[in-house]
Each structure stands twice: as C-alpha cells, then as structure tokens.
C-alpha positions, -999 to +999 in steps of 0.1 A: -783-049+209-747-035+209-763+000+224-779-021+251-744-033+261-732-002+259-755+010+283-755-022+307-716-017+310-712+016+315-745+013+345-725-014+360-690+007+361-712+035+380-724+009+402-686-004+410-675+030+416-704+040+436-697+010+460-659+012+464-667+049+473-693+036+500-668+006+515-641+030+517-658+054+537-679+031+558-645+011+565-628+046+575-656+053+594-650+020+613-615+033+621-628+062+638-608+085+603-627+110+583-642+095+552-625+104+518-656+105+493-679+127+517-681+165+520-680+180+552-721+200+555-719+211+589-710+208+624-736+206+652-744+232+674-723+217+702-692+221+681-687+179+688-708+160+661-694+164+622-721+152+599-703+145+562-727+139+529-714+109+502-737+102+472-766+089+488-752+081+522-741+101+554-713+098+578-718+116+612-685+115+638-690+125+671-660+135+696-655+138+732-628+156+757-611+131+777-595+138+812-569+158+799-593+177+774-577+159+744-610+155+716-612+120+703-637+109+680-657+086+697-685+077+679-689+075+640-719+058+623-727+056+582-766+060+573-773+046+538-806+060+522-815+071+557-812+036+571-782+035+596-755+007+578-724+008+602-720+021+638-688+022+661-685+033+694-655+034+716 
C-alpha cells in the first residue's frame, strides 16, 4: 500500500509540473511572447511562421511586416495532442 502511494504522488507531481509548463506557455502564447518550456524545431520556408515543440503540445507564431517593415508577431496558436487549444490573432 505505501508503494502505491509512493507511486500515486510522485504521477500526480508529473502531472502538476506538466500542466504549469502547458499554462505558462499557452498564456505567453496569448501575449503574442515566445513560450519558455518549448524548443524552437524550425522556421517555415517563408522565414515568417516559428513552430516551437513542448512535451506533447506545439506552439506555432506567425509574424508579419507592417507599413514601415517592422515584423510583429501576429498570430500565435497552441495545439495540444494535435488538437488546436488556444489561438490569438491580432
């Protein structure tokens, strides 16, 4: 019984960590900044869409030129298993 704790604790304390990772980034990628826990795997051919890999979830940002050609970051969106969890466009 006491290695069944063990176990049930230490699965919940992934758990925690997993989802403060996941809130942090998705709420970063609600504020249009670049998400902490993710690792940068590539930029798109068009040099304006960043696609960042978490632990089971993806953060793609994607940037535009405005009038003066000054890049902003435009439109960032956080897919979850594959299943898109949080989009912001400006």
């Amino acid at each position: 019984m006491k290695k069944l704790r063990i176990v049930l604790v230490a699965v919940a304390v992934v758990v925690v960590l997993w989802s403060a990772m996941l809130i942090t980034d998705t709420v970063r990628s609600q504020n249009f900044q670049e998400p902490v826990f993710a690792k940068e795997i590539r930029v798109e051919a068009d040099n304006d869409t960043i696609v960042y890999q978490g632990l089971g979830y993806t953060v793609k940002r994607e940037f535009f030129a405005n009038q003066n050609g000054e890049r902003f970051c435009g439109c960032s969106e956080v897919w979850l298993f594959g299943i898109l969890v949080s989009a912001v466009i400006t």
